[in-house]
Residue frames as a rotation matrix with the C-alpha (Angstrom) as fourth column:
UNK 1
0.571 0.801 -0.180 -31.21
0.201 -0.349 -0.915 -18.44
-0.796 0.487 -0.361 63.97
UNK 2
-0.483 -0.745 0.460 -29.11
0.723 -0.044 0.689 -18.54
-0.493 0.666 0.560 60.59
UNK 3
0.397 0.144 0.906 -30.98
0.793 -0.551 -0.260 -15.62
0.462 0.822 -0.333 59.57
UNK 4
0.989 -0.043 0.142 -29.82
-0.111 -0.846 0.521 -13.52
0.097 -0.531 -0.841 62.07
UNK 5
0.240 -0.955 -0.177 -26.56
0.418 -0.063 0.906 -14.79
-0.876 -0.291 0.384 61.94
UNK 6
0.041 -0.085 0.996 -26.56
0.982 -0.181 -0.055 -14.29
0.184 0.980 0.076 57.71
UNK 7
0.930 0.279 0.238 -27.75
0.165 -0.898 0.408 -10.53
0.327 -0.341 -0.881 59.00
UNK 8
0.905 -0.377 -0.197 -24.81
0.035 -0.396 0.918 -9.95
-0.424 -0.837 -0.345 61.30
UNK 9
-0.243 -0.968 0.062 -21.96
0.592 -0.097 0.800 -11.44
-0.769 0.231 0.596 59.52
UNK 10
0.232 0.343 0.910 -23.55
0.871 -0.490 -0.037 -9.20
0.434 0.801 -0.412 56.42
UNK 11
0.912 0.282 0.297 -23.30
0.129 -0.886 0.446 -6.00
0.389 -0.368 -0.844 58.49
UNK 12
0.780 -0.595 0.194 -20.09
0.183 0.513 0.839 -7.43
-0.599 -0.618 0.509 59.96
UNK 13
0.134 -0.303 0.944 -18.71
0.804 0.590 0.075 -7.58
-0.579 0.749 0.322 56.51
UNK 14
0.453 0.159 0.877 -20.01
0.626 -0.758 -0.186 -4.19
0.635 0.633 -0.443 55.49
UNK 15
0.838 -0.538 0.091 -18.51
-0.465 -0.618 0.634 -2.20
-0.285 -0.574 -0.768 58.77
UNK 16
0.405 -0.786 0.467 -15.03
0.376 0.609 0.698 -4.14
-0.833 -0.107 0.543 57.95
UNK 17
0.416 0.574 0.705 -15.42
0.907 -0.210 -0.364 -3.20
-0.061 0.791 -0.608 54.46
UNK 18
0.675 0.349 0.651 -15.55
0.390 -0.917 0.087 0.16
0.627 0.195 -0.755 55.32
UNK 19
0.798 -0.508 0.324 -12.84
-0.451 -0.146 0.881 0.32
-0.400 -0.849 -0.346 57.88
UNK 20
0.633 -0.664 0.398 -10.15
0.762 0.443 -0.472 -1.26
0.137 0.602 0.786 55.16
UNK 21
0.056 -0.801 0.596 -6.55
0.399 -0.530 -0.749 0.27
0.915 0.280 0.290 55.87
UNK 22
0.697 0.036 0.716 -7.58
-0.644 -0.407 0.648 1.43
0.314 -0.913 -0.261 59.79
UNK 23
-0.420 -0.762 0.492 -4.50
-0.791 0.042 -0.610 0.21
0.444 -0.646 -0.621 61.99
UNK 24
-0.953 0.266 -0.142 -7.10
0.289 0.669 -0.685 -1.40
-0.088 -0.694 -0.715 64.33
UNK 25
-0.119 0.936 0.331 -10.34
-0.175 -0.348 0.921 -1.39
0.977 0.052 0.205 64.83
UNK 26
-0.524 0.379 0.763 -12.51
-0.843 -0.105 -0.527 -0.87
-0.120 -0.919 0.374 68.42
UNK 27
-0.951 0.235 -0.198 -14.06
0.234 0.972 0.028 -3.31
0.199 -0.020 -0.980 69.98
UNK 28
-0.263 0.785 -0.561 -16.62
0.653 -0.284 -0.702 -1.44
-0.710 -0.551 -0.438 71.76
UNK 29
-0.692 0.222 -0.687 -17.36
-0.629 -0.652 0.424 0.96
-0.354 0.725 0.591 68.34
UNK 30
-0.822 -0.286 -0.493 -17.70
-0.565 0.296 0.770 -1.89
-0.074 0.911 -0.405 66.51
UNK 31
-0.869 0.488 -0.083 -20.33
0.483 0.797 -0.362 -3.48
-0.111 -0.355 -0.928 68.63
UNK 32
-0.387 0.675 -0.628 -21.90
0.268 -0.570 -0.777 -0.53
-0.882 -0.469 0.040 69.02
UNK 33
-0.615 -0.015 -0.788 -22.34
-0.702 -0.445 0.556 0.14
-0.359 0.895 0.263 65.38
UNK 34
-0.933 0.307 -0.186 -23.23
0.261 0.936 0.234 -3.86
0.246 0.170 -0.954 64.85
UNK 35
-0.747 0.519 -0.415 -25.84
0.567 0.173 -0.805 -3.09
-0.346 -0.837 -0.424 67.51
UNK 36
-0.480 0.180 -0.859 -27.28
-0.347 -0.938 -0.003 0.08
-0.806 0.296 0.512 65.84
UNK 37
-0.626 0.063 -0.777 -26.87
-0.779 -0.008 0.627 -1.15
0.033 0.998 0.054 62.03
UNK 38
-0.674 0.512 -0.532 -28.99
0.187 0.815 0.548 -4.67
0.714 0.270 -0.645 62.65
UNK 39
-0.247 0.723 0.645 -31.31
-0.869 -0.460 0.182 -3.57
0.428 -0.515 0.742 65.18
UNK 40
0.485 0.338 -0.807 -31.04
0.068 0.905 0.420 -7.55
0.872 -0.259 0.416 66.43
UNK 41
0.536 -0.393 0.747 -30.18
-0.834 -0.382 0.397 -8.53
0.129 -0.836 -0.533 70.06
UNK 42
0.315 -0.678 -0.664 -27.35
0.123 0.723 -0.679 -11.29
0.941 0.132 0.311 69.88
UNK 43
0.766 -0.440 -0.469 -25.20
0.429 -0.195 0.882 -11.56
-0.480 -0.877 0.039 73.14
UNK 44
0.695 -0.687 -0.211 -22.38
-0.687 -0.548 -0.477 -9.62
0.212 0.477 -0.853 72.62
UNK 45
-0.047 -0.723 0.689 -20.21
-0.445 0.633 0.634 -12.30
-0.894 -0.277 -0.352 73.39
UNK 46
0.345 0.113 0.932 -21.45
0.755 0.557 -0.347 -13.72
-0.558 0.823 0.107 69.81
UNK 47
0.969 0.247 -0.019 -20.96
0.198 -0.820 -0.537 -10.47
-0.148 0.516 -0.843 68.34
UNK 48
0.215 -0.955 -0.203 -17.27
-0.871 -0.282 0.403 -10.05
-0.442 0.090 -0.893 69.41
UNK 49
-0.384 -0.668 0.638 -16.39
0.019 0.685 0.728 -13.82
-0.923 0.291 -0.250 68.03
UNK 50
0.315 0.183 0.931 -17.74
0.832 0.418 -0.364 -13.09
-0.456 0.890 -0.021 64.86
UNK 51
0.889 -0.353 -0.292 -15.97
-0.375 -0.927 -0.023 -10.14
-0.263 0.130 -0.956 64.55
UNK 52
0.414 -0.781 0.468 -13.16
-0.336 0.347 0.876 -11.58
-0.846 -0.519 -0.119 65.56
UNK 53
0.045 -0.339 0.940 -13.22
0.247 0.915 0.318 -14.18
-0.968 0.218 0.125 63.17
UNK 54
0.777 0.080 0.624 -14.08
0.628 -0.145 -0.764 -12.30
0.029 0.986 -0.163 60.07
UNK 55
0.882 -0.470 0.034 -11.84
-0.471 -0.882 0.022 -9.32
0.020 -0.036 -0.999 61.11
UNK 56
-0.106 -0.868 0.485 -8.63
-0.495 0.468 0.732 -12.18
-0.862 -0.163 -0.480 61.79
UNK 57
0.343 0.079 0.936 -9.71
0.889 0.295 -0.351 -13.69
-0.304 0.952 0.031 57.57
UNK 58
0.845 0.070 0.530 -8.98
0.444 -0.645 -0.622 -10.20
0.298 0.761 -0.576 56.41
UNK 59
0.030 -0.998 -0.053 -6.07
0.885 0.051 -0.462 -9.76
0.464 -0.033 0.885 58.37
UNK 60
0.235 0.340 0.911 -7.32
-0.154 -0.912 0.380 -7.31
0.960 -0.230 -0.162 60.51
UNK 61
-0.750 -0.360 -0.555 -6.44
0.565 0.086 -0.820 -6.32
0.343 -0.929 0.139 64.43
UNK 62
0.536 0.842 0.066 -9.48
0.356 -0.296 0.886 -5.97
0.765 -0.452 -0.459 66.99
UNK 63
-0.615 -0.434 0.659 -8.48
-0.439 -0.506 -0.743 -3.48
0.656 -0.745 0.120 69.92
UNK 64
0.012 0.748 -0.664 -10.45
0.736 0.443 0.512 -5.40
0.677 -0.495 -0.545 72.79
UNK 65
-0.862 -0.312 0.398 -11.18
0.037 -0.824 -0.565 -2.11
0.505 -0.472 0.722 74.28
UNK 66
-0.088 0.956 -0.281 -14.46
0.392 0.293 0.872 -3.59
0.916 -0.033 -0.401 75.79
């Protein structure tokens, strides 16, 4: 569904965003937040690799504290 993905990495983008300069970020926050802020039901396995991936472009570090 490329709107729901457009959705996610958007929210994805905006928690990241907002988390500029943190050491690390949580995995399991972050999902939860995702999960919360878009009110969609992805697998979380999609969730964490698009994290991932946007969060490893900005040069960010994902704690995989899942």
């Amino acid at each position: 569904m490329p709107d729901q993905d457009a959705l996610i990495r958007a929210a994805i983008a905006l928690l990241l965003s907002e988390k500029t300069g943190a050491a690390a970020l949580s995995m399991k926050e972050s999902i939860a937040d995702l999960l919360a802020t878009t009110g969609v039901a992805p697998t979380v396995d999609t969730l964490q690799d698009m994290l991932l991936e946007m969060a490893e472009v900005r040069g960010m570090m994902v704690v995989l504290d899942v």
